[in-house]
C-alpha positions as CSV (number, residue, x, y, z in Angstrom):
1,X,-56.3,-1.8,64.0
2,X,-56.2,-5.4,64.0
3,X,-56.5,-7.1,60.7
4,X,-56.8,-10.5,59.5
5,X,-55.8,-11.8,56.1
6,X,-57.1,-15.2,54.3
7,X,-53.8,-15.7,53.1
8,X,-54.5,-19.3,52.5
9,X,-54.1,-19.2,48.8
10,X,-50.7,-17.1,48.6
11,X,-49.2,-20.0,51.0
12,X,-49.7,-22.6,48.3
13,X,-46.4,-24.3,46.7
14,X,-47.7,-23.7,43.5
15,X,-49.3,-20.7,42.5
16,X,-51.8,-19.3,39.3
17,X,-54.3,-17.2,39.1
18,X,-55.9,-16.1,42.3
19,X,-53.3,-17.6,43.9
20,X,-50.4,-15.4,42.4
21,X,-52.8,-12.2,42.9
22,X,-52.9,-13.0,46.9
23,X,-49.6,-14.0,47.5
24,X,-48.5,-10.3,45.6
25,X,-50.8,-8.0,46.9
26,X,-50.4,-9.2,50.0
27,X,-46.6,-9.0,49.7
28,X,-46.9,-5.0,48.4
29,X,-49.6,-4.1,51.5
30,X,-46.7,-4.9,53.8
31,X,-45.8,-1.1,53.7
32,X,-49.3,0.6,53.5
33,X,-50.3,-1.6,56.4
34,X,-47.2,-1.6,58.4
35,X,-48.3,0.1,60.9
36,X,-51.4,-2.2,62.0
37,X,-51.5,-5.6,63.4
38,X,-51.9,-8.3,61.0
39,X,-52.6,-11.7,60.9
40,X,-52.2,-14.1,57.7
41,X,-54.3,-17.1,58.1
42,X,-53.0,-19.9,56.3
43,X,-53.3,-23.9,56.2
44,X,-51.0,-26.2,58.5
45,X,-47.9,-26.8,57.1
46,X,-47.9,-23.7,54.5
47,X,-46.2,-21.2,56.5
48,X,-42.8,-21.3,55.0
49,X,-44.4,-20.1,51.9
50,X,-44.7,-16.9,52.9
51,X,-41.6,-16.1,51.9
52,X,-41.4,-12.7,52.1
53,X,-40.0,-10.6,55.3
54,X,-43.2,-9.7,57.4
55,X,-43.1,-6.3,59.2
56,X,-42.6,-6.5,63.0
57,X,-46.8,-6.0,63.8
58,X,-47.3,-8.6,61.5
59,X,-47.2,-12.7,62.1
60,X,-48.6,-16.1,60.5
61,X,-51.0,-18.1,61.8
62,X,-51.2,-21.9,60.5
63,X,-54.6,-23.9,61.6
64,X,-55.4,-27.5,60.8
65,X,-58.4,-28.1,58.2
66,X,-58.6,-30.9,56.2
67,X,-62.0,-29.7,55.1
68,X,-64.2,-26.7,55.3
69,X,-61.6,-24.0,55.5
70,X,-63.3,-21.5,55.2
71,X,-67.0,-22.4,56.8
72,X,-65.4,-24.1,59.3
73,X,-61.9,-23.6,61.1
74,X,-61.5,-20.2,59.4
75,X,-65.2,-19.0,60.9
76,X,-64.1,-20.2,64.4
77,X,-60.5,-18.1,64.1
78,X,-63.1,-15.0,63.4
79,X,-64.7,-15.7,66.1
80,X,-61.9,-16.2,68.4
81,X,-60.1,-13.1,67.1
82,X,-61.9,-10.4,67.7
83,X,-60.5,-8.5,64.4
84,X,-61.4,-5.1,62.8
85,X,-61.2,-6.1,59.4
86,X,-60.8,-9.1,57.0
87,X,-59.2,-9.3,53.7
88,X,-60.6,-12.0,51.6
89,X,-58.3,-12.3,48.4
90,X,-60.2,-14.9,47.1
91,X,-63.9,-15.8,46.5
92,X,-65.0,-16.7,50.1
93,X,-66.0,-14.8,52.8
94,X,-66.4,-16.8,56.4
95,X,-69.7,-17.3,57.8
96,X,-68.5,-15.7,60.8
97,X,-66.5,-12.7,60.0
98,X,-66.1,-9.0,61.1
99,X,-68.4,-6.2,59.7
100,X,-65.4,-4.6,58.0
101,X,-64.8,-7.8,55.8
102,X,-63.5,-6.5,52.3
103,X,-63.1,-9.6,49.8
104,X,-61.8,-9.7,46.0
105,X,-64.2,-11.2,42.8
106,X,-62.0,-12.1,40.0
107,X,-64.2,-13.2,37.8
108,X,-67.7,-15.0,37.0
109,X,-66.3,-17.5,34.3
110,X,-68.5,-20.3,35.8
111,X,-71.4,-18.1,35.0
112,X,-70.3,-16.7,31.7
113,X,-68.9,-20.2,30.2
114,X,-70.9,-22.8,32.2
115,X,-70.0,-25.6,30.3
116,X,-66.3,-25.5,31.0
117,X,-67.9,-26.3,34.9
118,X,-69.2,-29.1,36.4
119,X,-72.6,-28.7,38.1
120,X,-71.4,-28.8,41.4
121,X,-68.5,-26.3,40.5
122,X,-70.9,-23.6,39.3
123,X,-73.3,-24.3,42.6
124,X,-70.3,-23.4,44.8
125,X,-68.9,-20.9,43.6
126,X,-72.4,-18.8,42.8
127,X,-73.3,-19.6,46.4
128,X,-70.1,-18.4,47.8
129,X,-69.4,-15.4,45.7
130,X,-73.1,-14.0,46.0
131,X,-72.5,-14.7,50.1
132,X,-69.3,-13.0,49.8
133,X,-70.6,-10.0,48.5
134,X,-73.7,-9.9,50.9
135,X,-71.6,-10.3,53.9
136,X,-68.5,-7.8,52.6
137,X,-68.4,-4.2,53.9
138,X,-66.7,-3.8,50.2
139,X,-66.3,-5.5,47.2
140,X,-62.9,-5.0,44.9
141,X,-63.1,-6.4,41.4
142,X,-60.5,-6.7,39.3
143,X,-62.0,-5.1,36.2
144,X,-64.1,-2.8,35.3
145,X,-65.8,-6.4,33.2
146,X,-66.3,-8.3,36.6
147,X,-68.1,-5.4,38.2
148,X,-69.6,-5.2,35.3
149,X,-71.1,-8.7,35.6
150,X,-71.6,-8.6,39.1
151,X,-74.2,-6.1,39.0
152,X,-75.9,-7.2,36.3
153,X,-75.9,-11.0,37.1
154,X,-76.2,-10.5,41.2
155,X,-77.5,-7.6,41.4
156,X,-74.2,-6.2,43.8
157,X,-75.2,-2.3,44.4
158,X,-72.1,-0.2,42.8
159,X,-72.0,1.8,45.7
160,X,-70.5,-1.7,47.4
161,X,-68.0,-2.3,44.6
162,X,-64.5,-0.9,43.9
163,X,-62.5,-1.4,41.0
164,X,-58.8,-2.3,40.9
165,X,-56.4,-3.3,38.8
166,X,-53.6,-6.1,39.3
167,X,-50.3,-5.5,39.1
168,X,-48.1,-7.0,36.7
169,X,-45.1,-9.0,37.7
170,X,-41.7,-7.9,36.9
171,X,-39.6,-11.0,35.0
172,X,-37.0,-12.0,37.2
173,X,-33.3,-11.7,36.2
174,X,-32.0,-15.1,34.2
175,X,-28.4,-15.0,32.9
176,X,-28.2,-16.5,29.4
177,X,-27.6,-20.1,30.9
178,X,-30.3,-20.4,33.0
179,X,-32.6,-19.5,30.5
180,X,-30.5,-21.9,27.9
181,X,-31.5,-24.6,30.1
182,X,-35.1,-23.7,30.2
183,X,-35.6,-23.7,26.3
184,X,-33.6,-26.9,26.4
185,X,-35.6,-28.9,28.3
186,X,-38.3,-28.8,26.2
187,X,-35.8,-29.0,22.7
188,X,-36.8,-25.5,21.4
189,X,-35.3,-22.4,20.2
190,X,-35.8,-18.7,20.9
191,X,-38.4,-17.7,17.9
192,X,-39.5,-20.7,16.6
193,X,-42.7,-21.3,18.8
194,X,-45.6,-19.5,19.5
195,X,-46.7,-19.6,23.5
196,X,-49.6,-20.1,25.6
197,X,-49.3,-19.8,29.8
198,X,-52.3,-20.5,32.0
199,X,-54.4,-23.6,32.9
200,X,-54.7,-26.1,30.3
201,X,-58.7,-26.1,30.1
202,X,-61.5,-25.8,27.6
203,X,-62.1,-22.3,29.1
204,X,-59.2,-20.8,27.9
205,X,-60.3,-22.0,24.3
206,X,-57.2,-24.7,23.5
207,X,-59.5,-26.2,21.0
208,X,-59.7,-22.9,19.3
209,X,-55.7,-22.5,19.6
210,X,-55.5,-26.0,18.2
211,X,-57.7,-25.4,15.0
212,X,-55.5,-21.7,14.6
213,X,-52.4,-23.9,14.5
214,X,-53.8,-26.2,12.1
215,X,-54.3,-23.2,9.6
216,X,-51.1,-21.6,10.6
217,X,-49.1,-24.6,9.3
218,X,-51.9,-26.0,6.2
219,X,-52.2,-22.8,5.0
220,X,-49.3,-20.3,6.0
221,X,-46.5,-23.5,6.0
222,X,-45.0,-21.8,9.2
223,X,-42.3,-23.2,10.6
224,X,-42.8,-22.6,14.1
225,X,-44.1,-25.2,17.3
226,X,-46.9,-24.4,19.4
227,X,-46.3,-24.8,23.1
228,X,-49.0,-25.1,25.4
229,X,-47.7,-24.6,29.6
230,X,-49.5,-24.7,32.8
231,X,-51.7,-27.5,34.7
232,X,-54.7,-29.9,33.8
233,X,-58.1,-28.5,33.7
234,X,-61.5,-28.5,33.3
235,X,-61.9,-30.6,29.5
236,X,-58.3,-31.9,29.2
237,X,-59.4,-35.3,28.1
238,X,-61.1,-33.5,25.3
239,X,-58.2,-31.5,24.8
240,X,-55.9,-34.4,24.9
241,X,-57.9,-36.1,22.1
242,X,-57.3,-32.7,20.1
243,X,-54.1,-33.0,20.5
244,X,-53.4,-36.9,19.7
245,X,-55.6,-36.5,16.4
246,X,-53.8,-33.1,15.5
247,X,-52.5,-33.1,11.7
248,X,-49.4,-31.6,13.7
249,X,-49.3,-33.1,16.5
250,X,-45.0,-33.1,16.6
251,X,-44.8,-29.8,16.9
252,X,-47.3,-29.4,19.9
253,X,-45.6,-29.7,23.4
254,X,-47.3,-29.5,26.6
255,X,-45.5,-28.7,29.2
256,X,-47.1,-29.3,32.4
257,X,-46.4,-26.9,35.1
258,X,-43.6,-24.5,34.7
259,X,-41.6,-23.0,36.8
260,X,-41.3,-19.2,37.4
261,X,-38.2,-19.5,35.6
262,X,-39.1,-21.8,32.4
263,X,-42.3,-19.6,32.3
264,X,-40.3,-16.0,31.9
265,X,-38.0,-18.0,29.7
266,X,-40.6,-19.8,27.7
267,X,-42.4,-16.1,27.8
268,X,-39.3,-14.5,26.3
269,X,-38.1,-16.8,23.3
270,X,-41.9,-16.7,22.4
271,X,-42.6,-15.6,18.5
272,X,-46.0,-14.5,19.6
273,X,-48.0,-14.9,22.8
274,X,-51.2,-16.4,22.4
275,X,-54.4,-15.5,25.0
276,X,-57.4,-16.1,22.9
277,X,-59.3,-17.2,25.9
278,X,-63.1,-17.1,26.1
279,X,-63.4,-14.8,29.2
280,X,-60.8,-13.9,31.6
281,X,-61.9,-11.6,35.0
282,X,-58.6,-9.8,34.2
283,X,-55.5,-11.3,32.3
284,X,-52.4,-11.0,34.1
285,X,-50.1,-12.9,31.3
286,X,-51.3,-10.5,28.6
287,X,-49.4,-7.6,30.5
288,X,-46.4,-10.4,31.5
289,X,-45.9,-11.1,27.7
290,X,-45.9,-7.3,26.9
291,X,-43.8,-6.0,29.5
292,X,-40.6,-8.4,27.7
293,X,-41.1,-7.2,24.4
294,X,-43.7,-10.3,23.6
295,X,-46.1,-9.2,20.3
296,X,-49.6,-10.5,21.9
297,X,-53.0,-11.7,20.3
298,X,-55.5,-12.2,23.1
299,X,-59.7,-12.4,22.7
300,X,-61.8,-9.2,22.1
301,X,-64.0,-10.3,25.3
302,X,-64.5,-9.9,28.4
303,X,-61.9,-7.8,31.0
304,X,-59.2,-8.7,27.7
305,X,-59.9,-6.0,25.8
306,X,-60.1,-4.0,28.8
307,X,-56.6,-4.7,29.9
308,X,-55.2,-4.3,26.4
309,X,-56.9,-0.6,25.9
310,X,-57.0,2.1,27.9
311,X,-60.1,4.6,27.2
312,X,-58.9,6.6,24.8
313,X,-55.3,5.4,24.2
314,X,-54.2,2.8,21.5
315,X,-54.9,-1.0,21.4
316,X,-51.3,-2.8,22.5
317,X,-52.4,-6.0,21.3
318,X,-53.9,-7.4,18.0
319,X,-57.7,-8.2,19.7
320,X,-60.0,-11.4,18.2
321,X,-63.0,-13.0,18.0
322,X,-61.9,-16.0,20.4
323,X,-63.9,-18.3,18.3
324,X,-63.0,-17.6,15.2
325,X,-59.8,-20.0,15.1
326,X,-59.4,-18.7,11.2
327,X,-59.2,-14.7,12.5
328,X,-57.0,-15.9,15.4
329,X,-54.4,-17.8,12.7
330,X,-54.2,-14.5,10.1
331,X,-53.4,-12.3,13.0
332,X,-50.2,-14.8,14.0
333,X,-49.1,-14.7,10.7
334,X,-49.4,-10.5,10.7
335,X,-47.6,-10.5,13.2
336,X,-44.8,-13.2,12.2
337,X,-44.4,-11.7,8.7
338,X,-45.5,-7.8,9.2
339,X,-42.0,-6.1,11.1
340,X,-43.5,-2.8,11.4
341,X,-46.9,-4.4,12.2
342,X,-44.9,-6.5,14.9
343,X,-42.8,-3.8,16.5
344,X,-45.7,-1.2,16.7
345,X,-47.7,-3.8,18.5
346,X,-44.9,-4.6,21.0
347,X,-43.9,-0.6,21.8
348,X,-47.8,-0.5,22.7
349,X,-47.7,-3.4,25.0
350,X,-44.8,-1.7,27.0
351,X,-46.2,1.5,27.6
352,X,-49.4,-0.3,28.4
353,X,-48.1,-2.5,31.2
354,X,-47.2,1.3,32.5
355,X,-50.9,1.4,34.1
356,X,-50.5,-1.4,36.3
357,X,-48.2,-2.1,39.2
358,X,-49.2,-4.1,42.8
359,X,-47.5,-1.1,44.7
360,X,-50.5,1.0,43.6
361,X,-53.1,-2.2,43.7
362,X,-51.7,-2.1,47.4
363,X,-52.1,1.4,48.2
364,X,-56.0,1.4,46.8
365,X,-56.8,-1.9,48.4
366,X,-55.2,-0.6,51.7
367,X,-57.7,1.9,51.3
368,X,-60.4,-0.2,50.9
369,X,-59.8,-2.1,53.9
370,X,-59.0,0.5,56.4
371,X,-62.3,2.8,55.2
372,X,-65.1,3.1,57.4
373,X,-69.1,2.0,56.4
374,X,-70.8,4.5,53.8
């Protein structure tokens, strides 16, 4: 079978998100779809991103596109190509694509928190995801939350949709120097700071983080830092006045972007991790924090509470009301002062992370992809 792959967004220097989630399940599929010839489309000059070993059927194709990617250069590749099947990790499904196109939803933040969005943002992306789904053979969601709101803002038939999970991302190996280094560079000390990872955007509720910290140390007196890592978003400038007029403002540090390395290390010297966002499709770091040992306090919203509880199993992570900045401050300070509170949460989170791994995201998605119309 001959199979192409928008691998566009695993190619990119710099990865979050959707962009981690491509470049890994893409990376894991190299054994279920071994035996097939595969293409990954990516952007001129990208190639050398890809830098995992590709099996001998499979190759990478760069093409220029300064604009329209997907609409334009990626529609005429389709044409061209002649392929069985298209895997969409992202959003955006090609005008021009096979009938067995299978492409990935994440999420439908711009939908559920509009105002973290600007207009045109939320026109795009509802116009590409709902065309997405019409023109997929099959949808894969990444939660059980985003088919959820799929169906019942888009009206996607369930019998189109699949559900699977992510995988989580094992830490990579860090002698005690490396990770030395990494904590010095930003002048802290293992257990003194409490940790956020992910875009730096009103969406994933800084302002709420901000006003917990406020209480942590009026209130509680901790002791501890607050550091906030990842890129600019959506609402920094607002966030960045936050910040400025903070009571605390010495003991906030933004990072910028991390690297793989500072983030595990960050991850690990972490008090507590904090994920109190307003509505995630999934929640990868939730699952990266609990799978070192981090205690986590994340939002009782959206696909969070979904990936922090199993039906019927226990919760591995002290859940919230994301906008309740008070609720989200006494659970920190549960967790900094409570030991048996603390450890109970953290054996949770590891035998929670054991539900996820990308070699079984890769086997169902391989599935997906290869399966016939119903």
């Amino acid at each position: 079978m001959k199979i192409a792959i928008d691998a566009s967004p695993a190619a990119k220097h710099l990865r979050t998100g959707i962009e981690e989630y491509s470049y890994q399940i893409i990376r894991s599929m190299r054994e279920t779809l071994k035996d097939h010839d595969v293409v990954l489309f990516v952007r001129r000059g990208t190639a050398a991103n890809i830098d995992f070993r590709l099996p001998d059927r499979w190759r990478v194709k760069e093409i220029w596109s300064p604009i329209l990617w997907t609409y334009g250069r990626l529609s005429i590749a389709m044409f061209f190509g002649r392929f069985d099947r298209l895997f969409v990790p992202g959003h955006i499904v090609p005008p021009i694509h096979p009938d067995g196109t299978v492409s990935v939803v994440h999420g439908l933040e711009y939908e559920v928190t509009p105002d973290a969005f600007t207009k045109s943002e939320h026109h795009r992306m509802r116009f590409g995801v709902q065309k997405s789904c019409k023109w997929s053979r099959y949808v894969i969601c990444v939660s059980n939350n985003t088919k959820s709101d799929l169906m019942r803002l888009y009206d996607i038939p369930q019998r189109k949709i699949r559900v699977i999970y992510e995988g989580v991302n094992a830490p990579i190996k860090m002698d005690a120097n490396i990770a030395h280094a990494a904590l010095a560079k930003f002048k802290l000390a293992r257990g003194e700071y409490l940790f956020f990872v992910g875009r730096i955007e009103s969406r994933k509720n800084i302002i709420g983080i901000l006003k917990a910290f406020e209480v942590l140390k009026g209130h509680f007196a901790i002791p501890h830092k607050l550091v906030l890592a990842g890129k600019e978003g959506n609402g920094w400038e607002e966030i960045l006045r936050a910040i400025n007029t903070h009571p605390n403002k010495k003991d906030i540090i933004v990072t910028g972007f991390v690297s793989t390395e500072e983030k595990w290390a960050l991850l690990d010297g972490a008090s507590v991790f904090l994920f109190p966002t307003l509505y995630e499709g999934f929640g990868l770091p939730v699952l990266e924090a609990q799978q070192i040992g981090v205690p986590v306090i994340t939002s009782n919203t959206s696909a969070l509470q979904e990936i922090a509880k199993a039906p019927g199993e226990e919760q591995s992570a002290i859940l919230v009301n994301p906008e309740n900045p008070t609720e989200i401050a006494e659970s920190t300070q549960t967790l900094l002062t409570d030991q048996k509170e603390r450890d109970g949460v953290i054996a949770k989170g590891l035998r929670n992370t054991q539900r996820f791994s990308w070699e079984r995201a890769a086997k169902l998605t391989t599935k997906v992809i290869l399966a016939g119309p119903k």
